[in-house]
C-alpha positions as CSV (number, residue, x, y, z in Angstrom):
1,X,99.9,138.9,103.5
2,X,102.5,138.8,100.6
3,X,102.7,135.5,99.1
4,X,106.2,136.3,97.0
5,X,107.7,138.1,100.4
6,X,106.4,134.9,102.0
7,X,108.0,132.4,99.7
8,X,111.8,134.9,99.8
9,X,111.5,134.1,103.3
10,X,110.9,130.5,103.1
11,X,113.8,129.7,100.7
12,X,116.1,132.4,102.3
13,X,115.5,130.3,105.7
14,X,116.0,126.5,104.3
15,X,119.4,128.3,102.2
16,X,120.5,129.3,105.0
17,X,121.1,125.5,106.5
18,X,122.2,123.7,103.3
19,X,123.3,120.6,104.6
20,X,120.3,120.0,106.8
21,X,117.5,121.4,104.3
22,X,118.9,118.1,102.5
23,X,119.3,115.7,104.9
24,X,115.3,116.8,105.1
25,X,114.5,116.3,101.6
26,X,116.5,112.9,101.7
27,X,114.1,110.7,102.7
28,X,111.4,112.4,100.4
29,X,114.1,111.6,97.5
30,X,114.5,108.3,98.1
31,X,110.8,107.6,99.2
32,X,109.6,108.9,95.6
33,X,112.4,107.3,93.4
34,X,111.6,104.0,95.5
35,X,107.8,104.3,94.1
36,X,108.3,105.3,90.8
37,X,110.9,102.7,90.8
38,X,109.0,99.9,91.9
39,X,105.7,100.7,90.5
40,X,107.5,100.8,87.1
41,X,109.3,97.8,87.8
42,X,105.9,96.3,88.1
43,X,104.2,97.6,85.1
44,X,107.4,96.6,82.8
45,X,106.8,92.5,84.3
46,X,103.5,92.9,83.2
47,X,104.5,94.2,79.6
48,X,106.8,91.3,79.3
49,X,104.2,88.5,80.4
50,X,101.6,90.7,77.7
51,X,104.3,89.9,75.5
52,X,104.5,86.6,75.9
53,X,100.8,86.2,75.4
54,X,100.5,88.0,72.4
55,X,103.0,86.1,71.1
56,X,100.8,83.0,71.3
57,X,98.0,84.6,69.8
58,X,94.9,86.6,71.1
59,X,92.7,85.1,69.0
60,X,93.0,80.9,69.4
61,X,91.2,78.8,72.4
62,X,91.5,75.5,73.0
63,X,89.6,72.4,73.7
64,X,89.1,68.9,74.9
65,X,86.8,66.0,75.0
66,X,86.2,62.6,76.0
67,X,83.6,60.3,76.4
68,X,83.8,57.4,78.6
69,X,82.5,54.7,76.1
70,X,85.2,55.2,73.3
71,X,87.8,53.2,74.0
72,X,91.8,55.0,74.1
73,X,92.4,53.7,70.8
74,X,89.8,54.7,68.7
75,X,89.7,57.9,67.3
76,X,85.9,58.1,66.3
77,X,85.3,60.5,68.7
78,X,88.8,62.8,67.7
79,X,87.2,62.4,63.8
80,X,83.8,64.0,64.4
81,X,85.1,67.0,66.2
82,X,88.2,67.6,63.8
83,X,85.1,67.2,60.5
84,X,82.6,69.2,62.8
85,X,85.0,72.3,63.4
86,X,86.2,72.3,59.8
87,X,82.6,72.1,58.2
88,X,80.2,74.1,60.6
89,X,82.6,76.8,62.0
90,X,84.6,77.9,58.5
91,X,83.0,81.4,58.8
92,X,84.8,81.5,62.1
93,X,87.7,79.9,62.1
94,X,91.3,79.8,59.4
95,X,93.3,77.0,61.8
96,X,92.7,73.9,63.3
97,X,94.7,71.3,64.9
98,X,94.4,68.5,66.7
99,X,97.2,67.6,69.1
100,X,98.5,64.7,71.1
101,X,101.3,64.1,73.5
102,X,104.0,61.8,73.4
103,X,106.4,61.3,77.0
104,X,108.9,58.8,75.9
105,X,112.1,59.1,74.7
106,X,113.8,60.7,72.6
107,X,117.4,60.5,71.2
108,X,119.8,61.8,68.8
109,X,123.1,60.4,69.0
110,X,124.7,60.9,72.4
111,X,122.0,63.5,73.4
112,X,118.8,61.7,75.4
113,X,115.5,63.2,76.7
114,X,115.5,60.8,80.0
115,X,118.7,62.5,81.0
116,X,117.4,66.0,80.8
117,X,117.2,68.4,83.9
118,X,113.5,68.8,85.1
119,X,114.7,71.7,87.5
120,X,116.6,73.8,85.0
121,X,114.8,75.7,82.3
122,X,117.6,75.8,79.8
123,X,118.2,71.9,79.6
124,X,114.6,71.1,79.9
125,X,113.3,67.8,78.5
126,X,111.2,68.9,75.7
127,X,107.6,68.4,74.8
128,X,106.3,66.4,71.9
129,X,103.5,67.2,70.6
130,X,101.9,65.9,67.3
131,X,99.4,68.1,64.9
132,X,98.6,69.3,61.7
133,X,99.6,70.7,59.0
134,X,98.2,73.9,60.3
135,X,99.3,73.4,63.9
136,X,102.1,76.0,63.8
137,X,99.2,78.8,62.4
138,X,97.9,78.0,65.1
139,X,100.3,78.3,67.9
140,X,102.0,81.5,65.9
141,X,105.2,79.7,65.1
142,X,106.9,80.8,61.9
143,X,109.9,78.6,60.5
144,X,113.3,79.6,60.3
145,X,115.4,76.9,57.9
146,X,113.8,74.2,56.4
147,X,110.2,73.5,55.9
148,X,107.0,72.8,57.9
149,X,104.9,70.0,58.1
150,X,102.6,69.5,55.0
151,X,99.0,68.1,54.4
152,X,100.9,64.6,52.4
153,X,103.2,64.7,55.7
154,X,100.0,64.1,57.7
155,X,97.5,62.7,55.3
156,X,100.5,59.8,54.8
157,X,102.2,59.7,58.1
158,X,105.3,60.9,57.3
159,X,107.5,59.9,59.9
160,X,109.3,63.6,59.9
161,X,109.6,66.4,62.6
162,X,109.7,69.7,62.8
163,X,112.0,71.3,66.2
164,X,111.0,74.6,68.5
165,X,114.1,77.0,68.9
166,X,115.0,75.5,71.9
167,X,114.8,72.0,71.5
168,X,116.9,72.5,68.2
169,X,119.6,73.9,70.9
170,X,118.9,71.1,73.5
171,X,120.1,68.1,70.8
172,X,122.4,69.8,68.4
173,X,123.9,73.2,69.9
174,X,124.5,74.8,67.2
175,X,124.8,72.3,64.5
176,X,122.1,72.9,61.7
177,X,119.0,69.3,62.3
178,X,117.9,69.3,59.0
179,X,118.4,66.7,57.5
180,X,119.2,64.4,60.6
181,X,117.5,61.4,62.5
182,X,115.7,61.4,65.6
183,X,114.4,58.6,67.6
184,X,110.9,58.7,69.6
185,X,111.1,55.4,71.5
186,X,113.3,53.9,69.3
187,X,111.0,55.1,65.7
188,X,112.9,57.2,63.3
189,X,111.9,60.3,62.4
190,X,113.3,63.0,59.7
191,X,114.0,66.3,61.2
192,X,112.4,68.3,58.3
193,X,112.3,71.9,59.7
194,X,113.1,74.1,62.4
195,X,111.1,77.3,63.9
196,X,112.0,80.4,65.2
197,X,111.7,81.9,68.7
198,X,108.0,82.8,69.7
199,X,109.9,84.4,73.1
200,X,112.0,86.8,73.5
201,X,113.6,85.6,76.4
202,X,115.8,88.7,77.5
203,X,112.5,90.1,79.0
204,X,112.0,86.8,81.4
205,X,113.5,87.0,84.9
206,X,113.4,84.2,87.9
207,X,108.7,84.7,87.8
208,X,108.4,84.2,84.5
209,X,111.2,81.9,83.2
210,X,109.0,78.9,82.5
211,X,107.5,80.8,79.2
212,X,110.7,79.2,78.0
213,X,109.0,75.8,77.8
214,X,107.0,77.8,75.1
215,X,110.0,77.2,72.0
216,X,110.8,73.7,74.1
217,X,109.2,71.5,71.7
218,X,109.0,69.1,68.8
219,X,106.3,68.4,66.1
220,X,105.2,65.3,64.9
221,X,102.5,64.9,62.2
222,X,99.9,63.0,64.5
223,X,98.8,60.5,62.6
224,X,102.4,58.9,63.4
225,X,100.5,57.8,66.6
226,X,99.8,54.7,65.1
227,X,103.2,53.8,63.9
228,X,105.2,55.0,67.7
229,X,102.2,52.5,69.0
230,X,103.1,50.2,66.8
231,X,106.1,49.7,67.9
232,X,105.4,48.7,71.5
233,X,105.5,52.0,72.7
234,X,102.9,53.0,75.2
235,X,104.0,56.6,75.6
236,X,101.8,58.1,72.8
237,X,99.0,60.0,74.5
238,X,95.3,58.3,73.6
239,X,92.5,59.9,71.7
240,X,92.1,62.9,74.1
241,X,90.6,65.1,71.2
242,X,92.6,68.0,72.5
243,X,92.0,70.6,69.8
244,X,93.8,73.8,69.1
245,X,91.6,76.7,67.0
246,X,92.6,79.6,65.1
247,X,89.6,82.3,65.2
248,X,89.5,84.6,61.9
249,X,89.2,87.9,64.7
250,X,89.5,88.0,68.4
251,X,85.6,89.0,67.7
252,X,84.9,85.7,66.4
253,X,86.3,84.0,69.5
254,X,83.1,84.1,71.5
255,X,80.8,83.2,68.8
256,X,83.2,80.2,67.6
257,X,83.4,78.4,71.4
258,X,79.8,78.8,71.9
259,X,78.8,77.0,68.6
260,X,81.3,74.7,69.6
261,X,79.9,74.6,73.0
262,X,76.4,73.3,71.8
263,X,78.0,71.1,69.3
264,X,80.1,69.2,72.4
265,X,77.2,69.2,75.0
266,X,75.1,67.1,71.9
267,X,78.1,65.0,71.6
268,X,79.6,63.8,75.2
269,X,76.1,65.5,77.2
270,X,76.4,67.8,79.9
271,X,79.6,67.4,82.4
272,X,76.7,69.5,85.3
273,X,74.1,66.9,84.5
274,X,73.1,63.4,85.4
275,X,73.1,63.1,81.2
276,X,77.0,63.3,81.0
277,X,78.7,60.2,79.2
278,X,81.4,62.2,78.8
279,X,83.0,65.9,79.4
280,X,84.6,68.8,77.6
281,X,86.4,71.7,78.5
282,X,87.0,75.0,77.0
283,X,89.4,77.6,77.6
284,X,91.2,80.7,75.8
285,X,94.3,82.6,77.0
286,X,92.4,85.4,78.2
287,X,91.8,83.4,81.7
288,X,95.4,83.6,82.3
289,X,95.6,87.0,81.0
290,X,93.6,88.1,84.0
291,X,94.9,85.9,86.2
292,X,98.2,87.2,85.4
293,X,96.9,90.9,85.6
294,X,95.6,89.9,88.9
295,X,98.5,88.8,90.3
296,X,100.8,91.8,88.9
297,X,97.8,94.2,90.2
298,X,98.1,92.9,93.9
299,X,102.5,92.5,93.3
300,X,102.0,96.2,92.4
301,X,100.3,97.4,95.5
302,X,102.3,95.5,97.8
303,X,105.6,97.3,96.1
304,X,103.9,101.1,96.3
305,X,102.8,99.9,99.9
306,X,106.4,99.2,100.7
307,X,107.7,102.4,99.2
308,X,104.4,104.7,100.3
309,X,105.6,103.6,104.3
310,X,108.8,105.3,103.4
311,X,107.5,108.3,102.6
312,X,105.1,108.4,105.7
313,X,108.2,108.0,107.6
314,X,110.4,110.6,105.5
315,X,107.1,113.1,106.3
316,X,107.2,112.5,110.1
317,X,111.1,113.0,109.6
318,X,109.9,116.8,108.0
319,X,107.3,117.2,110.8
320,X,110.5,116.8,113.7
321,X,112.8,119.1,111.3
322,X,110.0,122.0,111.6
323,X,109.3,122.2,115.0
324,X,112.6,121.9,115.7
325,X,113.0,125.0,113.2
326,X,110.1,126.5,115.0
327,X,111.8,126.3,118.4
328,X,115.1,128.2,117.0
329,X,113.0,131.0,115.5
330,X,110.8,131.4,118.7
331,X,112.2,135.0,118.9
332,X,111.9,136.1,115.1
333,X,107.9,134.5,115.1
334,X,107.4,136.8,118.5
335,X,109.1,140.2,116.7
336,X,106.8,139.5,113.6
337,X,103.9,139.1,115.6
338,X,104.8,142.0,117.8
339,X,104.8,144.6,114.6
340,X,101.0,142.9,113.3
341,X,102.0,139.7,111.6
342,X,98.6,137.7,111.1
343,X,98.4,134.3,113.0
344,X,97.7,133.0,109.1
345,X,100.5,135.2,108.1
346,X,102.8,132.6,110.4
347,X,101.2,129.5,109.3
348,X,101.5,130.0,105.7
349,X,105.2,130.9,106.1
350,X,105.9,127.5,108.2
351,X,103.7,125.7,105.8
352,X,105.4,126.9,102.8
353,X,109.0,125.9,104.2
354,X,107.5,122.6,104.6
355,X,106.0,122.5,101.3
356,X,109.2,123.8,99.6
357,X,111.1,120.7,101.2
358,X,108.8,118.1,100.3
359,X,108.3,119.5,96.5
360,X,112.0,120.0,95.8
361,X,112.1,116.7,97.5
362,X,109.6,115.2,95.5
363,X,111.3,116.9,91.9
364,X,114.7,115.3,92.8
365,X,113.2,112.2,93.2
366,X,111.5,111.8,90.2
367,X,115.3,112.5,88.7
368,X,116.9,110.3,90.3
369,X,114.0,107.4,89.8
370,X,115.0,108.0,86.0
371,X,118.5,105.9,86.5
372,X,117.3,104.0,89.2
373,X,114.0,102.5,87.5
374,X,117.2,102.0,84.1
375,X,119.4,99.9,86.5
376,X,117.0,98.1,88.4
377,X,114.3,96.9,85.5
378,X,117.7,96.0,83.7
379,X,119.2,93.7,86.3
380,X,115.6,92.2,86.9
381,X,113.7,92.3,83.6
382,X,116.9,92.4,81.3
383,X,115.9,95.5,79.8
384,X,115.3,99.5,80.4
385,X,112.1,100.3,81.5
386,X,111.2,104.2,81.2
387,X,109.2,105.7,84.6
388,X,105.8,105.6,84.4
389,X,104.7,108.9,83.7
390,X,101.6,108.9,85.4
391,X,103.1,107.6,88.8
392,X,105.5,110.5,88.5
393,X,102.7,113.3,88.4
394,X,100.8,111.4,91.2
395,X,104.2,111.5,92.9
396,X,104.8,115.2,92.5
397,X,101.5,116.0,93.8
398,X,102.1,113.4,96.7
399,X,105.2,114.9,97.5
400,X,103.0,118.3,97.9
401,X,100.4,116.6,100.4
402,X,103.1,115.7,102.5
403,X,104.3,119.1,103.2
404,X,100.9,120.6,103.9
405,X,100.0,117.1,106.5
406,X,103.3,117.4,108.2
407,X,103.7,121.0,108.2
408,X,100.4,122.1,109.3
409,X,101.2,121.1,113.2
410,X,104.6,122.9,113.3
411,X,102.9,125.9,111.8
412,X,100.0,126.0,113.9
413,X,102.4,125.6,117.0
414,X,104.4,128.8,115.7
415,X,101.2,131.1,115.0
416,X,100.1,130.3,118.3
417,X,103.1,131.4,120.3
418,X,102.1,134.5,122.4
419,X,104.4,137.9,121.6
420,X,105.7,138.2,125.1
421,X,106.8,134.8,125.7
422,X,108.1,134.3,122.0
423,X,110.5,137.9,122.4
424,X,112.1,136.4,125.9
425,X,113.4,133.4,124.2
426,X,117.0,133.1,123.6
């Protein structure tokens, strides 16, 4: 048998039917560039959502506690945690702040929280939160005009704020805050400070648009609780001793929550025993990490499931194409085996037709999954994603399989045509 007479024949016989050699390879083309495509497509969300996790830090958890005897007002409980983290867990930690919530309204002018759109990300009612001096080292927020909250702004109760990105945009457009007055159920405050974008928004699509509630925010120093209570208000969120922690290394994470987990349990007891009076939770943004990779895994094989039926369907396609080949070259296969062609001689022909098919197929594919994956991840994701390379090679080699399943029938039906019958075909 001679392999490179073998492989003349086989291109010499798909050349010499152009136009339905490709309509062959068509399905194969698009089959592939729908894979790489979509698998890509999938791997390119989940650098975006990475992103946006990163961006908050891999190396903070947070925490709450309450015990049912301390009253909402009190803030005995809120005291010993914040002195507790600061004094035993130093070696651990560089950031700590406490944070409450306020869910009243604000104002500024003409513009007014009540009247924002819950259903619309873009002219979402922002979140108030109030913390520390070290609350945006915590939450990896850097400012961008102005200044930040300082330790007299809390230790005094400053009634200033500090604005995320996009609540800046919400109440003044593009007007610079500094400088101006807000109202938090009817209290002044200072805008002293604005902060820059944590999220690059052009990588969110329709999933993952809600990570723009991430720069939706404003700061308040939180011992201003007192003086929004004060007036009236009831919106101000009680002593929840919701904690946010900065770890010195994502190493020291582990070590940091278990201290604190001891220190808690002695505190409010044991939430799984009959000893609670009390209950704390902790939790870092690794849970949602792997929920999210989870969800992107199982989004991933649905999408290569999808595009892997096509290619079943483009190799059943290759499978009619040969023994439709095989029954128009009835008479050559009986002349070839009439002069002493091998039966494996006649199978390794058919099989590298096929073959030939599906792997110039499967190259063309991977080309054009180049501007497809471009277009597509750009209209979805906002911005190019480059095929994943590994998919491609698993592709190519897929591509290959296909010939040899699909061709292997056709083939064996040729080598086993008998010389006499095959030479009285038309």
């Amino acid at each position: 048998m001679n392999i490179k007479q073998t492989i003349k024949l086989a291109w010499k016989s798909l050349t010499a039917r152009v136009g339905r050699t490709f309509l062959s390879m068509l399905g194969i083309i698009i089959g592939i560039a729908a894979v790489i495509t979509l698998v890509s497509y999938s791997n390119g969300q989940m650098q975006a959502i990475m992103a946006v996790y990163e961006s908050m830090g891999n190396n903070k958890f947070s925490f709450q506690a309450t015990r049912w005897d301390v009253r909402d007002d009190d803030d005995t409980l809120f005291t010993s945690i914040s002195n507790f983290c600061k004094r035993d867990l130093s070696d651990l930690i560089e950031g700590i702040s406490p944070q409450l919530s306020f869910w009243g309204q604000v104002k500024y002018g003409s513009k007014d929280s009540n009247s924002f759109d819950y259903s619309d990300y873009d002219h979402y009612r922002p979140e108030v939160y109030m913390g520390s001096e070290q609350w945006s080292a915590v939450n990896n927020v850097t400012i961008k005009s102005g200044r930040d909250l300082s330790y007299l702004d809390v230790k005094d109760a400053h009634q200033v704020c500090v604005l995320g990105a996009r609540a800046a945009k919400a109440f003044f457009d593009y007007a610079n805050p500094v400088g101006a007055t807000m109202t938090f159920d009817g209290v002044p405050f200072t805008v002293i400070g604005v902060y820059e974008y944590r999220i690059d928004e052009k990588v969110l699509d329709e999933n993952t648009e809600h990570y723009k509630t991430l720069d939706n925010f404003i700061l308040l120093p939180y011992t201003t609780a007192r003086a929004i209570k004060a007036s009236g208000s009831y919106s101000v969120d009680n002593w929840s001793n919701q904690f946010y922690v900065q770890c010195v290394s994502p190493q020291a994470l582990n070590e940091a929550k278990s201290r604190l987990s001891n220190y808690l349990t002695s505190l409010v007891g044991d939430s799984k025993s009959e000893s609670s009076y009390g209950y704390y939770d902790i939790y870092d943004n690794s849970q949602y990490v792997e929920q999210q990779m989870d969800t992107g895994k199982q989004q991933g094989v649905l999408l290569a499931t999808i595009a892997a039926i096509s290619l079943i369907v483009s190799g059943i396609g290759i499978m009619n194409i040969m023994l439709v080949t095989v029954t128009e070259r009835t008479r050559e296969i009986g002349i070839r085996k009439a002069i002493g062609a091998e039966r494996r001689t006649i199978i390794f022909q058919f099989l590298i037709e096929a073959c030939m098919i599906c792997g110039i197929g499967g190259l063309l594919g991977i080309a054009a999954s180049y501007p497809a994956t471009w277009i597509y991840c750009k209209i979805q994701l906002g911005y190019i994603v480059q095929p994943d390379t590994q998919i491609m090679a698993v592709a190519a080699g897929v591509s290959v399989v296909l010939g040899i399943i699909f061709g292997l029938y056709p083939a064996v039906k040729a080598s086993g045509l008998q010389p006499v019958e095959a030479l009285r075909a038309d």
